[in-house]
C-alpha positions in Angstrom: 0.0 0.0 0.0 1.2 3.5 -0.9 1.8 5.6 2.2 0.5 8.9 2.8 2.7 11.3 5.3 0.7 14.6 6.5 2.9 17.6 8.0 1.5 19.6 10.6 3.1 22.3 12.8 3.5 22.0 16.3 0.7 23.7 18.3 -1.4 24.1 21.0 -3.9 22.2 19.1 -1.9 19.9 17.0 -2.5 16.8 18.7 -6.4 17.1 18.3 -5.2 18.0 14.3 -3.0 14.8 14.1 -5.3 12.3 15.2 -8.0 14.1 12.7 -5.3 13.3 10.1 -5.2 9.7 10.9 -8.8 9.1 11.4 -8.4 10.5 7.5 -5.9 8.2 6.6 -2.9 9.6 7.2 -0.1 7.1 7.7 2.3 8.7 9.4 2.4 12.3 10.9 5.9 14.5 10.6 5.8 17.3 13.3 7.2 20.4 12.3 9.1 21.9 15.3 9.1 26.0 14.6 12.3 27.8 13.3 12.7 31.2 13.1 14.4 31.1 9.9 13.3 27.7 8.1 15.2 28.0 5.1 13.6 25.2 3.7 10.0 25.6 4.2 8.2 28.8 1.9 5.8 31.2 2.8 2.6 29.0 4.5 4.9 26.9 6.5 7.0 30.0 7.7 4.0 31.8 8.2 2.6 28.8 10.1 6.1 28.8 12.4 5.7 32.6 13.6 2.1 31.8 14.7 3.5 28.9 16.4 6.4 30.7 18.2 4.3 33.7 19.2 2.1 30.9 21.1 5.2 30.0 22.9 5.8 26.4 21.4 9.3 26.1 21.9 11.2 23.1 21.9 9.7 22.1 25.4 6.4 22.8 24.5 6.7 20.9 21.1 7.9 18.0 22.8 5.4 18.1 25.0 2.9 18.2 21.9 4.1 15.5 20.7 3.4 13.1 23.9 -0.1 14.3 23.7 -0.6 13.2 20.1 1.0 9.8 20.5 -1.3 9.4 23.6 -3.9 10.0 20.6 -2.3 8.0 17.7 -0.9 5.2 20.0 0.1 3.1 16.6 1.1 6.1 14.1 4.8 7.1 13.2 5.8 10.2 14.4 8.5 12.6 13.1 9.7 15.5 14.2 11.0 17.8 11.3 13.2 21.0 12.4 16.5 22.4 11.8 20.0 22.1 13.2 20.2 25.0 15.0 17.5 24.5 17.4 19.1 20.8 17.8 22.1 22.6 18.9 20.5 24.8 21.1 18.6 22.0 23.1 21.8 19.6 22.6 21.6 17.0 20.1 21.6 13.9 22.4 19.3 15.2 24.5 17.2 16.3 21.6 17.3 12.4 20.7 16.5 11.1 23.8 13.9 13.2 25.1 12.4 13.1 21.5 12.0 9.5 21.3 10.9 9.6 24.8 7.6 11.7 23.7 7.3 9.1 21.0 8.9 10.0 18.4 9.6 7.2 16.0 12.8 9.1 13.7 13.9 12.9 13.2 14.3 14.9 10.6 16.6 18.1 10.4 16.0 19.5 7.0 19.5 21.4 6.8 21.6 18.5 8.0 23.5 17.4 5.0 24.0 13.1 4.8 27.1 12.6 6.1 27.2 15.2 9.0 26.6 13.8 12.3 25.9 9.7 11.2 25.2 8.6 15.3 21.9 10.8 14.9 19.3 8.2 13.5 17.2 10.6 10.9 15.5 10.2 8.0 17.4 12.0 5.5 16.3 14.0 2.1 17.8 13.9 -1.7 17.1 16.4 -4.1 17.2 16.5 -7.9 20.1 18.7 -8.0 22.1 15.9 -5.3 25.0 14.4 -7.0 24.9 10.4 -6.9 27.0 9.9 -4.4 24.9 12.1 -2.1 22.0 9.8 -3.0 24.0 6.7 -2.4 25.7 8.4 1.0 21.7 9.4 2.1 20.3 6.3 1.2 22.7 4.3 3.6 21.8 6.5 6.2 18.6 7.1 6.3 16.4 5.6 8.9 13.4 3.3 7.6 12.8 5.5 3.9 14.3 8.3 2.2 12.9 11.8 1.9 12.7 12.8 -2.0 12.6 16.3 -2.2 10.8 16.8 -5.8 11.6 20.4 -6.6 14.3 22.8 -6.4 13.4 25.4 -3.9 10.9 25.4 -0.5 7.8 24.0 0.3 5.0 24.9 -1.2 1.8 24.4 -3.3 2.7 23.8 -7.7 0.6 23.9 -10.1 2.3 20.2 -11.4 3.8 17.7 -9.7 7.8 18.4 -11.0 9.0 16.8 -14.0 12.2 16.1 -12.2 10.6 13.5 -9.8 10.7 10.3 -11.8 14.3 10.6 -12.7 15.2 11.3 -9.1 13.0 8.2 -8.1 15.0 6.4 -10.6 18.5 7.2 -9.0 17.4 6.4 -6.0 16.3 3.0 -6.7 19.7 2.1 -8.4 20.7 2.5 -4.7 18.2 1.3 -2.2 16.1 -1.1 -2.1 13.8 1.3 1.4 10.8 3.0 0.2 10.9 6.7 -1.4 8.5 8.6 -0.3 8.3 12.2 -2.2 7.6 15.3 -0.9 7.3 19.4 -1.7 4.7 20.7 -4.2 2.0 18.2 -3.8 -1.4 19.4 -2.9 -4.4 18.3 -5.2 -5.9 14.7 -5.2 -4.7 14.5 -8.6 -0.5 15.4 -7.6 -1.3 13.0 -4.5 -2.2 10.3 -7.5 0.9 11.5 -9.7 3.1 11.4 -6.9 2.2 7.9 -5.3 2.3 6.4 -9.3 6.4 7.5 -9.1 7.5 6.6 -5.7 5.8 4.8 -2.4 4.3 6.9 -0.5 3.8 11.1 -0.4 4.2 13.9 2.1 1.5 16.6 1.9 2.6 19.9 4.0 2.0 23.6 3.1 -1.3 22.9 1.8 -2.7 20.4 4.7 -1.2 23.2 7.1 -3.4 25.5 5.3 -6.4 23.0 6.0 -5.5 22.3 9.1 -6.3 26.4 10.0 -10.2 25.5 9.2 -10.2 22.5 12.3 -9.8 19.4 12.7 -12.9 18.2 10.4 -11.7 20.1 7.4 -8.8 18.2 7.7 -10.0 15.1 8.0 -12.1 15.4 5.1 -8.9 16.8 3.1 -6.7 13.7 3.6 -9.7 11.8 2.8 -9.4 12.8 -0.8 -6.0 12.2 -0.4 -6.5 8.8 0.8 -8.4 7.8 -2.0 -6.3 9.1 -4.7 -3.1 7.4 -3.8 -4.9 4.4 -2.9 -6.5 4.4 -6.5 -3.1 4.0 -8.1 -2.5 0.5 -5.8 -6.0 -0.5 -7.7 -5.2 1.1 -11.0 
């Protein structure tokens, strides 16, 4: 079965948000863990991160978070997705520990090249402009599947799934043998279905954060559709 990964930032209300996802048929939930300077993530996702820092969730707090949603997903992956810095801040061992504590089932720090820091067990991200032996060095690495990153650039809602995708997919799967799961610039049902046709599984973010604004019904019902697309391709 294709998998289908939501991204929701860390909030007062996230938990409540997560376990809507699920009930939708999310797979697995990643976490974002605010940033003030995310230079990964484009202009929902930052936006999205300033709302959450002005409501004081900090590292603490986001931890915290996340114990209340895996009381409320008991069986669901979770990941935390951040950025080096704050890792550095909080200490990176302790991050780890006290991350997988909360219930965190991997990490994933968007600016931390493959390579850098191999004792911290991540999940870690290729993109089309990564040379080979970045793919092969990531692949090795990574913890359980590898992150594709489908477009040059930040997160964020395009108008087509990116041409660049299948030969990335491709490259990968001269190396590993884990499951690819492809993220940035999927949105619609119909990229969702494009997407999950390519690799095996998706991550929807900027546009289920958006969602996720109207409650935790609106994005149920949105990761419904999602459901249904990528499981059509398993039945196509």
């Amino acid at each position: 079965m294709k998998k289908l990964v939501v991204y929701l930032m860390s909030g007062p209300e996230t938990p409540e948000l997560a376990a809507a996802a699920v009930a939708g048929g999310a797979d697995l939930i990643e976490l974002g863990f605010p940033f003030s300077d995310p230079l990964a993530d484009g202009p929902v996702i930052r936006r999205a991160a300033e709302r959450a820092l002005q409501q004081g969730m900090r590292t603490r707090a986001c931890l915290d978070g996340l114990a209340r949603t895996r009381e409320l997903v008991p069986r669901t992956p979770l990941v935390p997705m951040t950025y080096a810095a704050l890792l550095e801040a909080y200490g990176w061992d302790r991050f780890a520990r006290d991350a997988h504590a909360a219930g965190a089932t991997s990490l994933i720090v968007a600016d931390l090249p493959a390579g850098e820091r191999p004792e911290l067990r991540r999940i870690q991200l290729v993109a089309p402009t990564s040379t080979d032996e970045r793919v092969r060095i990531a692949a090795e690495q990574t913890d359980g599947w590898l992150y594709l990153v489908t477009v040059t650039g930040t997160t964020g809602a395009r108008t087509d799934v990116s041409p660049a995708l299948a030969g990335l997919v491709e490259r990968a799967r001269a190396v590993t043998n884990l499951p690819l799961y492809a993220g940035f610039g999927i949105a619609t049902p119909e990229q969702a279905r494009t997407a999950a046709d390519l690799a095996d599984g998706i991550v929807v973010g900027s546009r289920a954060v958006e969602v996720a604004e109207e409650g935790p019904d609106a994005l149920r019902e949105y990761v419904r559709t999602l459901r249904h697309a990528v499981d059509a391709v398993v039945a196509a």
